[in-house]
SEVEX-996215 format. One record per residue (C-alpha): residue number from 1; x, y, z. Coordinates in pm, whole numbers, plus 50000, padded with zeros to 5 digits. Layout:
<atom><resi>NUM</resi><xx>X</xx><yy>Y</yy><zz>Z</zz></atom>
...
This chain:
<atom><resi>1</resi><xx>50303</xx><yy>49281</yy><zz>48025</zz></atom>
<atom><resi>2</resi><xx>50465</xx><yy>49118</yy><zz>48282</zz></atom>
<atom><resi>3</resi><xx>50380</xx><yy>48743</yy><zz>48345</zz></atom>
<atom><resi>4</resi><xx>50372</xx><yy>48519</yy><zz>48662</zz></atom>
<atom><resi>5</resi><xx>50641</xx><yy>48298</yy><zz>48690</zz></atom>
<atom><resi>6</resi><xx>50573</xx><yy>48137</yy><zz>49018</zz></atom>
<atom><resi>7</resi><xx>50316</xx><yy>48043</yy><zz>49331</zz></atom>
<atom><resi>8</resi><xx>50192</xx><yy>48362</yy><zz>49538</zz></atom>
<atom><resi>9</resi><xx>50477</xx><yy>48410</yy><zz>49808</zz></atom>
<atom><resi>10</resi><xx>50329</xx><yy>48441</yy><zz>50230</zz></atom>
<atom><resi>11</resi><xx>50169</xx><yy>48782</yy><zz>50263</zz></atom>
<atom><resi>12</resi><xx>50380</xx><yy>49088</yy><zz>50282</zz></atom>
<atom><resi>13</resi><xx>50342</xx><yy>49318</yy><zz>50614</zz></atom>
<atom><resi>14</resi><xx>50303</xx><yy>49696</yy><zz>50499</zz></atom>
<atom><resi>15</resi><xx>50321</xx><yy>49924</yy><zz>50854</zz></atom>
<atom><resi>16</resi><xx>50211</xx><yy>50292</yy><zz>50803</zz></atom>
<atom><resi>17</resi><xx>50393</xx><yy>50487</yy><zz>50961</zz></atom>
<atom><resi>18</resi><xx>50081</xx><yy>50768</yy><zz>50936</zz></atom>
<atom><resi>19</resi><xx>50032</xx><yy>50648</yy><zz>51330</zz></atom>
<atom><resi>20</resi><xx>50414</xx><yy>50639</yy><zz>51444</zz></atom>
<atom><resi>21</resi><xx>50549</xx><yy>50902</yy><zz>51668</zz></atom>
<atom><resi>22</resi><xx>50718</xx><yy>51138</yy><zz>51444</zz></atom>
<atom><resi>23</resi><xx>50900</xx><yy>51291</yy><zz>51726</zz></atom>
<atom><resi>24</resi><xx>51127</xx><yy>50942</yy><zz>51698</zz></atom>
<atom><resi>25</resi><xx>51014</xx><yy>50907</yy><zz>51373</zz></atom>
<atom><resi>26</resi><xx>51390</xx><yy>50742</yy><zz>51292</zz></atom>
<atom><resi>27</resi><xx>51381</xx><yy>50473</yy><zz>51552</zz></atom>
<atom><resi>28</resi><xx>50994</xx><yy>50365</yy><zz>51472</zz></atom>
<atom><resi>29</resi><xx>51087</xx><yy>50304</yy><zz>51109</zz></atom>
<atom><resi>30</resi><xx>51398</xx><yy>50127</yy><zz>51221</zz></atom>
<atom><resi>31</resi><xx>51198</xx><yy>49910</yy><zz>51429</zz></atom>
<atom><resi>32</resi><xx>50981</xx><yy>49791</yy><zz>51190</zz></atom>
<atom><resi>33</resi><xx>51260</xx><yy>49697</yy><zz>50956</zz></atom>
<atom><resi>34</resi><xx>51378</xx><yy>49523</yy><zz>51240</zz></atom>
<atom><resi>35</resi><xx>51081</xx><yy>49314</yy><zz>51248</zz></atom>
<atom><resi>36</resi><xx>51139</xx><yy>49191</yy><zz>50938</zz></atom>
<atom><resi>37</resi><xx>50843</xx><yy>49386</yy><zz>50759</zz></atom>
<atom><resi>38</resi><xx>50860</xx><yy>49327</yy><zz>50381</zz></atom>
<atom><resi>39</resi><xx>50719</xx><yy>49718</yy><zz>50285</zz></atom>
<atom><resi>40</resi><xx>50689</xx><yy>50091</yy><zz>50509</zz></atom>
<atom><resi>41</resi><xx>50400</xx><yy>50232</yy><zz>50369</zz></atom>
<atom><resi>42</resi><xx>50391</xx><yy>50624</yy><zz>50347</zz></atom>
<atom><resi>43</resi><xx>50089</xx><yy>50825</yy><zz>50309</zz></atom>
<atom><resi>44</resi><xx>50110</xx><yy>51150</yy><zz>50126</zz></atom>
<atom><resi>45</resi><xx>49806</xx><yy>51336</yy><zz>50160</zz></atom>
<atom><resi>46</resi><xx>49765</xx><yy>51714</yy><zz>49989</zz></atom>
<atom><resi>47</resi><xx>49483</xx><yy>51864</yy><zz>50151</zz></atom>
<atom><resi>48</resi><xx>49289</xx><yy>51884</yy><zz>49882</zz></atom>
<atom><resi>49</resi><xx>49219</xx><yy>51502</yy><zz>49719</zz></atom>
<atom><resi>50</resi><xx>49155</xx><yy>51404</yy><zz>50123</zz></atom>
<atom><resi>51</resi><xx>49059</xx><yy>51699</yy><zz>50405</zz></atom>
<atom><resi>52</resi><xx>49427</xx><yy>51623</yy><zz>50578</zz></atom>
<atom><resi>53</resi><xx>49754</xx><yy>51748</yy><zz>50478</zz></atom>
<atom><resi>54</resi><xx>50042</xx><yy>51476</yy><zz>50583</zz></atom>
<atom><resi>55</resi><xx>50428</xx><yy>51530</yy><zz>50413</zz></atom>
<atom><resi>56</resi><xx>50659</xx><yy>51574</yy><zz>50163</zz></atom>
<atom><resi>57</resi><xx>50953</xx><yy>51417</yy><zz>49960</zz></atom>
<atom><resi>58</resi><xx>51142</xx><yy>51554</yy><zz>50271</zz></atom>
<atom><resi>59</resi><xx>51019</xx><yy>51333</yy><zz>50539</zz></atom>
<atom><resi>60</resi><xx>51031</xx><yy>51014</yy><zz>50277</zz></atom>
<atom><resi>61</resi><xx>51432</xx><yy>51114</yy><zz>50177</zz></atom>
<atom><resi>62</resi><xx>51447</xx><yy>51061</yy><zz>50591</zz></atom>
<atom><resi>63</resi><xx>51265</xx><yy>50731</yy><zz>50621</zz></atom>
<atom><resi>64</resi><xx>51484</xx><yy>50598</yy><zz>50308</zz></atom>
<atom><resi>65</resi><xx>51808</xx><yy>50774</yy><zz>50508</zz></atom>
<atom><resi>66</resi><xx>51712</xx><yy>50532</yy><zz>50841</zz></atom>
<atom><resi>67</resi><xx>51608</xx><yy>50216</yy><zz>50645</zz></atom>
<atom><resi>68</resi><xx>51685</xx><yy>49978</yy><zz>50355</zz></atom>
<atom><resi>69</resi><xx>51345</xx><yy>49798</yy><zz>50273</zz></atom>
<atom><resi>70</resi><xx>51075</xx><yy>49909</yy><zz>50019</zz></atom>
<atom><resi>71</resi><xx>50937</xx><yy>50188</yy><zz>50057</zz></atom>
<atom><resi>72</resi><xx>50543</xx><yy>50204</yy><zz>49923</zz></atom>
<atom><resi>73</resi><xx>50432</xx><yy>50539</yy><zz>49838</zz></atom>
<atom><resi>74</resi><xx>50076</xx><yy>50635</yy><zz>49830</zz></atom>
<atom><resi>75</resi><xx>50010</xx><yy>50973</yy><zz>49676</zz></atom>
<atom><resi>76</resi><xx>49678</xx><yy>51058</yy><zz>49809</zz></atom>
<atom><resi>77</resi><xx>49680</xx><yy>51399</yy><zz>49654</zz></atom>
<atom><resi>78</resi><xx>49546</xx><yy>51602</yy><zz>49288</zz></atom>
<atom><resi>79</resi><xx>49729</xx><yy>51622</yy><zz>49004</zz></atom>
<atom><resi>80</resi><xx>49986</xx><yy>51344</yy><zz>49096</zz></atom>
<atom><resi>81</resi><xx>50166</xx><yy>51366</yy><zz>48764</zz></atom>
<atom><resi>82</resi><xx>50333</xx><yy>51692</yy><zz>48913</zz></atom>
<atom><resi>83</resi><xx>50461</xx><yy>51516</yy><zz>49205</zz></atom>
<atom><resi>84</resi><xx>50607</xx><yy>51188</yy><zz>49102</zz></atom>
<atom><resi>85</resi><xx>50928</xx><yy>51216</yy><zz>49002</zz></atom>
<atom><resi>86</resi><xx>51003</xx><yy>51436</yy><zz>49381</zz></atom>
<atom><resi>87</resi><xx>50918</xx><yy>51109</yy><zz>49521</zz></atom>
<atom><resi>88</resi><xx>51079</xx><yy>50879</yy><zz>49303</zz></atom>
<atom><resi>89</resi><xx>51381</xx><yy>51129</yy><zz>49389</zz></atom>
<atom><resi>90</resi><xx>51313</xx><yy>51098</yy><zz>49750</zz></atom>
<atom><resi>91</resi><xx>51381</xx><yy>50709</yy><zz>49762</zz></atom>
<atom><resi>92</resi><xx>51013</xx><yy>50556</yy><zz>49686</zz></atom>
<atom><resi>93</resi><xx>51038</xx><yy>50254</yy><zz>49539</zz></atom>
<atom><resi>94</resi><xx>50643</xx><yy>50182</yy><zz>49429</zz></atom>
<atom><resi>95</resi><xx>50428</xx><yy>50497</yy><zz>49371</zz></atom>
<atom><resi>96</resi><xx>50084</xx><yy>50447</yy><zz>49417</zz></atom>
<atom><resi>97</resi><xx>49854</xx><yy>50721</yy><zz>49214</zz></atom>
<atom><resi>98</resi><xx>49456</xx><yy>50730</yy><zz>49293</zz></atom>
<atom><resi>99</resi><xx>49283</xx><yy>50641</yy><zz>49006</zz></atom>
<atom><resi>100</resi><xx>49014</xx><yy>50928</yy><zz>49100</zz></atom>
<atom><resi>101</resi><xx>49326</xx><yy>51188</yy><zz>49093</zz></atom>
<atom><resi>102</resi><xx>49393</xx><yy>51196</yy><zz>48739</zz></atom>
<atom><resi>103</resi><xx>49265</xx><yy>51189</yy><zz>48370</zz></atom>
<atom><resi>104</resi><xx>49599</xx><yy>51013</yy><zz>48266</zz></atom>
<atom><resi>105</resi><xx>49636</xx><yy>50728</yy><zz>48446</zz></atom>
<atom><resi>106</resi><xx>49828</xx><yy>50574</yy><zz>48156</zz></atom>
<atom><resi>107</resi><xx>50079</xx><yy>50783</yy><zz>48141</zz></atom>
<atom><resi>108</resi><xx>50112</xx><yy>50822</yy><zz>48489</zz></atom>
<atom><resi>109</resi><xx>50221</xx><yy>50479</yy><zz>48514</zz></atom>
<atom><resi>110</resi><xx>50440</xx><yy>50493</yy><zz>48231</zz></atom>
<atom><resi>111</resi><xx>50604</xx><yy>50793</yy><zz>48406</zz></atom>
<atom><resi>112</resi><xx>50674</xx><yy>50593</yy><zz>48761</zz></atom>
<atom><resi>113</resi><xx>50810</xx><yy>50295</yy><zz>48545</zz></atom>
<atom><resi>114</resi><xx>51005</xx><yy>50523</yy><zz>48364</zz></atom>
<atom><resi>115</resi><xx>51165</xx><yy>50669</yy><zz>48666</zz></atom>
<atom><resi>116</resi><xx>51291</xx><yy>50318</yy><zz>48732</zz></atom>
<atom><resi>117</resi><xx>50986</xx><yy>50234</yy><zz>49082</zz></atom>
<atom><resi>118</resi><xx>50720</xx><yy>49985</yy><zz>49070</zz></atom>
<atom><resi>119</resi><xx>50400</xx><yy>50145</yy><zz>48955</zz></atom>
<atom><resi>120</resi><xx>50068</xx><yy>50103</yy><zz>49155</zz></atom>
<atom><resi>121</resi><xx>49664</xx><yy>50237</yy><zz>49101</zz></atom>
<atom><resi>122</resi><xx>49465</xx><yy>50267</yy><zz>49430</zz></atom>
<atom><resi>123</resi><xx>49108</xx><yy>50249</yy><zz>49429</zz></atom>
<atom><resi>124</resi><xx>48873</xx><yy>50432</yy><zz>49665</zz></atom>
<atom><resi>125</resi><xx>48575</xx><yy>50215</yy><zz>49811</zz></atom>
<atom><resi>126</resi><xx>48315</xx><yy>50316</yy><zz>49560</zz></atom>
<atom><resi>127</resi><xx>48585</xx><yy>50255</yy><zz>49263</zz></atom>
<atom><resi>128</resi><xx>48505</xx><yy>49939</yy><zz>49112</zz></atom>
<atom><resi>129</resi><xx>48802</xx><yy>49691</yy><zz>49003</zz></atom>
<atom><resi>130</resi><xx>48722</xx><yy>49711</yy><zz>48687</zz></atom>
<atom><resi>131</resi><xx>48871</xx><yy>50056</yy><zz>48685</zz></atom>
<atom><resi>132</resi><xx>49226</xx><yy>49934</yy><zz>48633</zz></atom>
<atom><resi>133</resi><xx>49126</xx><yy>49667</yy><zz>48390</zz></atom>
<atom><resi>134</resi><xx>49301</xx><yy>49872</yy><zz>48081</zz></atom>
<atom><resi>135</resi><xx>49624</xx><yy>49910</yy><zz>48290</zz></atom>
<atom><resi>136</resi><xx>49657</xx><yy>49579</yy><zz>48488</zz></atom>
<atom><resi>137</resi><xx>49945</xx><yy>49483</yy><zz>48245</zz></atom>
<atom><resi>138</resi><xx>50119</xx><yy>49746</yy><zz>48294</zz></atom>
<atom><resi>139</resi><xx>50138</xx><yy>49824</yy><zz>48706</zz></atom>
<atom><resi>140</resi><xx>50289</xx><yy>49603</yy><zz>48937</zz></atom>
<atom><resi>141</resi><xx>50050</xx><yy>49685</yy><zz>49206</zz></atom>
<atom><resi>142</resi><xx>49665</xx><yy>49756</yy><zz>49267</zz></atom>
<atom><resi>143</resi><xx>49608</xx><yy>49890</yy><zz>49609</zz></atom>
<atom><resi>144</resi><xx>49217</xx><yy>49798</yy><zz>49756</zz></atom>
<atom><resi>145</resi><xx>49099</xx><yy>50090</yy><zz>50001</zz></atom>
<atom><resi>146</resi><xx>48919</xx><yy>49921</yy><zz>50268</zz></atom>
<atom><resi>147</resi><xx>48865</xx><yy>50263</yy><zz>50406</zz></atom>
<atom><resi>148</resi><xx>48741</xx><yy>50585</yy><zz>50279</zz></atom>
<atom><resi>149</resi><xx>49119</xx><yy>50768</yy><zz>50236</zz></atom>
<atom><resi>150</resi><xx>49194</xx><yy>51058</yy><zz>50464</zz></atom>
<atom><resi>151</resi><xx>48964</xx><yy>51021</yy><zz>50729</zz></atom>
<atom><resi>152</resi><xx>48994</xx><yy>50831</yy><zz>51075</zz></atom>
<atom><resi>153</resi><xx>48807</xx><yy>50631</yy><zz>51270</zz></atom>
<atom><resi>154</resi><xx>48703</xx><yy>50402</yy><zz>51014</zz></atom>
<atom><resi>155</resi><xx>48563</xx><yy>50037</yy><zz>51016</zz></atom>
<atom><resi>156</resi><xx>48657</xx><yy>49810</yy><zz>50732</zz></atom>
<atom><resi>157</resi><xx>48427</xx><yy>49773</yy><zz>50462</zz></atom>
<atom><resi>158</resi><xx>48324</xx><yy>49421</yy><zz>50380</zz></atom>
<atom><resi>159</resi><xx>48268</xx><yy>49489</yy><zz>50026</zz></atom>
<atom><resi>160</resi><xx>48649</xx><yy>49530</yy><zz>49998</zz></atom>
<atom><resi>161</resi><xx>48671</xx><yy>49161</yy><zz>50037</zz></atom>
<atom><resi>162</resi><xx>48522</xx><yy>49115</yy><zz>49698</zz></atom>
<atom><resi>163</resi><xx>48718</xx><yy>49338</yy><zz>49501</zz></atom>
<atom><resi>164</resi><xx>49005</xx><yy>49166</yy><zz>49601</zz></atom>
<atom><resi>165</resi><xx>48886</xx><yy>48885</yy><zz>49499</zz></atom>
<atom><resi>166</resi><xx>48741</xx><yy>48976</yy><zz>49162</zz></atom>
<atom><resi>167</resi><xx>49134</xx><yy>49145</yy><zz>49120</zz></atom>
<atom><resi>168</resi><xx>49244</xx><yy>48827</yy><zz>49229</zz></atom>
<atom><resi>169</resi><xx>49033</xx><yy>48613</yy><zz>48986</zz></atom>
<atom><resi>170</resi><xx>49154</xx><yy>48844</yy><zz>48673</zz></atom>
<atom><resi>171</resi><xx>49517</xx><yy>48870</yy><zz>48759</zz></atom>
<atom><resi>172</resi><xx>49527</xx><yy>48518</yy><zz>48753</zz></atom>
<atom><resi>173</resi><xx>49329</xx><yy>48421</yy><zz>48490</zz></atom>
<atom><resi>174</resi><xx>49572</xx><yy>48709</yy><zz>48246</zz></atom>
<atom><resi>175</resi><xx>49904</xx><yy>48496</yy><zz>48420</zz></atom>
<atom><resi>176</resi><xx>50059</xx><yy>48862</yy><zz>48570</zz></atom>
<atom><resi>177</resi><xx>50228</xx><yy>48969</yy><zz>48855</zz></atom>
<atom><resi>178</resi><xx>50088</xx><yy>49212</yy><zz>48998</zz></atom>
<atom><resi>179</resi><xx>50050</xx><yy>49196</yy><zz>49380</zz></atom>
<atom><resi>180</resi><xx>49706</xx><yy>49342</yy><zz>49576</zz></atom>
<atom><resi>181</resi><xx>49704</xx><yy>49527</yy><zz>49843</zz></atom>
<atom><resi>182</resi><xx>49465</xx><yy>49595</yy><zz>50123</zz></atom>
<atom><resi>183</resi><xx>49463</xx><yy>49943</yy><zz>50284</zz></atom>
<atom><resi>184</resi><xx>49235</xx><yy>50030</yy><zz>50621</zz></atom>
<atom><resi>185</resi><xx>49107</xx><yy>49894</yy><zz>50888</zz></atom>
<atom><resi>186</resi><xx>49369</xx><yy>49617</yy><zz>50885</zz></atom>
<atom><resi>187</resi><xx>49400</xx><yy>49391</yy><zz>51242</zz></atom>
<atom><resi>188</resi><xx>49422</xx><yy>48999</yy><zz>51359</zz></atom>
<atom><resi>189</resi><xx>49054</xx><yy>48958</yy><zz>51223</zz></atom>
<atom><resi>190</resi><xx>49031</xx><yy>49133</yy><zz>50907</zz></atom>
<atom><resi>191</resi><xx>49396</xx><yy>49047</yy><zz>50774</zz></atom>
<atom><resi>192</resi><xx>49352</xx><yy>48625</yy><zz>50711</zz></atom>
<atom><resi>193</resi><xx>49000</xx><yy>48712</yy><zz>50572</zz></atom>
<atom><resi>194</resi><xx>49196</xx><yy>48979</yy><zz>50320</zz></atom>
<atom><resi>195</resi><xx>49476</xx><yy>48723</yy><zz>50260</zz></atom>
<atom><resi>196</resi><xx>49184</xx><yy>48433</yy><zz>50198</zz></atom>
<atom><resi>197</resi><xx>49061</xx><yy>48656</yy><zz>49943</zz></atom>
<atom><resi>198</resi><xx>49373</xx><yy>48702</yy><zz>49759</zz></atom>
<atom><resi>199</resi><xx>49585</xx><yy>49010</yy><zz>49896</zz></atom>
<atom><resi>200</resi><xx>49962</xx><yy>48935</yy><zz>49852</zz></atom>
<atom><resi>201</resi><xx>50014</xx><yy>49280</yy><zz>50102</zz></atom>
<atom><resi>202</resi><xx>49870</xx><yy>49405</yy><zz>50393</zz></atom>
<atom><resi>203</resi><xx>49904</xx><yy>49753</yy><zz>50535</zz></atom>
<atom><resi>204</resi><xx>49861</xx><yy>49800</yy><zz>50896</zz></atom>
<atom><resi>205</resi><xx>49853</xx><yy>50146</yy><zz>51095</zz></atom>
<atom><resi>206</resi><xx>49732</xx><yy>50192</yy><zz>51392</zz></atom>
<atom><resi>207</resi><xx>49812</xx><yy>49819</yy><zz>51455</zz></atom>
<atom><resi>208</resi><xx>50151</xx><yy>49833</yy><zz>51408</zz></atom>
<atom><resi>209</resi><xx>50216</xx><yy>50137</yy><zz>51570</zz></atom>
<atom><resi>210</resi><xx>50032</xx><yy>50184</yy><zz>51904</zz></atom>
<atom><resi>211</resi><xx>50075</xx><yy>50204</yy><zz>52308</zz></atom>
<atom><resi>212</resi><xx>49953</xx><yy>49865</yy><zz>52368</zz></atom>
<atom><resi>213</resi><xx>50245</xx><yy>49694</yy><zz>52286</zz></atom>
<atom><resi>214</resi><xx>50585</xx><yy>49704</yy><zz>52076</zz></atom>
<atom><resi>215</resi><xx>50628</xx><yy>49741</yy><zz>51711</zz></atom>
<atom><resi>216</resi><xx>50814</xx><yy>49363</yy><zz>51689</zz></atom>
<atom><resi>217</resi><xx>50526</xx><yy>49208</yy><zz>51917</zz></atom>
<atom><resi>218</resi><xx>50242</xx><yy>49371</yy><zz>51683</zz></atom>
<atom><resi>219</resi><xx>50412</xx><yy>49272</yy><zz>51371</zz></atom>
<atom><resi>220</resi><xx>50432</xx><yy>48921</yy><zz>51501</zz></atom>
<atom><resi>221</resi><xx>50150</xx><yy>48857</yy><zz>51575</zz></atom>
<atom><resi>222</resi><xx>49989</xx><yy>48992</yy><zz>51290</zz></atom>
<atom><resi>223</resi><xx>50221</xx><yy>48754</yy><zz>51100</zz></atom>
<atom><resi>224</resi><xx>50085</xx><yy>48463</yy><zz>51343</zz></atom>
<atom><resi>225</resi><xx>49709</xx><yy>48507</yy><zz>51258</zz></atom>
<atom><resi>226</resi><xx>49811</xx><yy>48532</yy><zz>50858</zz></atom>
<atom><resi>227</resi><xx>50039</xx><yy>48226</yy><zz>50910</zz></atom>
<atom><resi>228</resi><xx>49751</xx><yy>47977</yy><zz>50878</zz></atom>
<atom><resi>229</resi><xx>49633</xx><yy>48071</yy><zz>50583</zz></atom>
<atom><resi>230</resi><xx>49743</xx><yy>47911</yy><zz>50264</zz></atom>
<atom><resi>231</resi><xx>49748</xx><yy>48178</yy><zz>49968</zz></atom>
């Protein structure tokens, strides 16, 4: 179990890079880090656990080649036991499992841990927070889906604001760092109200990366609306 030693840092900025141009896939990522984004979040998706097929280790050895920040893996995908250590291999440094993608959670984790990354459990809209209650002690992150995974198009679902905090109230109350993330749907209005809650990281997509404006002016103004709240 690991305890919590200190206040809740400001709110860590997560950009998928699922909505980047992968044809200058190098210079996106890049610009991101140069934003001074805490996390890139990568989204692994098999085809068969979600209806879309993303990438591999391949294409995360490449982001970790262009860029030295965290990378956040999120193994949307079956059977994710078979799969972990490719990733850990490729340069992820948390590897987030599904807990509706396996019967052994538990040693999942211990497996990431193992491997020397931060361990995470995401949980799908309809997964209640008590799912990860048995394993809260031994993750270092519990990622909120705020979205249905794998399909697009999505608003975000209120009832995600409650999970967080209900993850929020229980970390707390068991003294343990583990940080909460919020996946989906993520923009200037829903990203205070998911900080307010309680999440310590935000993941933003199609915010981040789109044609309305650059990488750095998205990220800093995302980091402007979270700025007045007080976690």
């Amino acid at each position: 179990m690991r305890e919590s030693t200190h206040s809740r840092p400001l709110v860590k900025i997560a950009p998928s890079i699922l909505t980047a141009d992968f044809g200058r896939i190098t210079e996106q990522v890049q610009e991101a880090a140069a934003a001074g984004v805490e996390y890139l979040h990568l989204d692994v998706m098999d085809g068969h656990f979600v209806p879309v097929i993303t990438f591999g280790p391949a294409l995360v050895a490449a982001v970790r080649k262009a860029v030295d920040i965290t990378l956040d893996i999120h193994l949307m995908i079956e059977r994710p036991e078979e799969q972990i250590a490719a990733f850990r291999e490729a340069g992820g440094d948390i590897i987030n499992i599904h807990y509706e993608a396996t019967h052994h959670l538990h040693r999942c984790v211990g497996e990431i841990r193992r491997l020397g990354a931060k361990a995470g459990v995401s949980l799908n809209p309809a997964t209640p927070a008590s799912a990860v209650d048995e394993v809260l002690g031994d993750i270092d992150q519990v990622m909120v889906m705020a979205v249905n995974p794998g399909w697009g198009g999505q608003s975000f679902i209120e009832a995600s604001l409650g999970k967080v905090e209900q993850l929020r109230s229980e970390i707390d109350r068991r003294g343990l760092s583990v940080e909460i993330e919020v996946d989906g749907g993520v923009n200037l209005s829903t990203g205070p109200r998911c900080a307010l809650a309680g999440a310590d990281v935000l993941v933003a997509g199609s915010f981040v990366y789109n044609d309305k404006a650059s990488v750095a002016e998205n990220v800093k103004a995302l980091r402007s609306a979270l700025a007045v709240v007080k976690p």
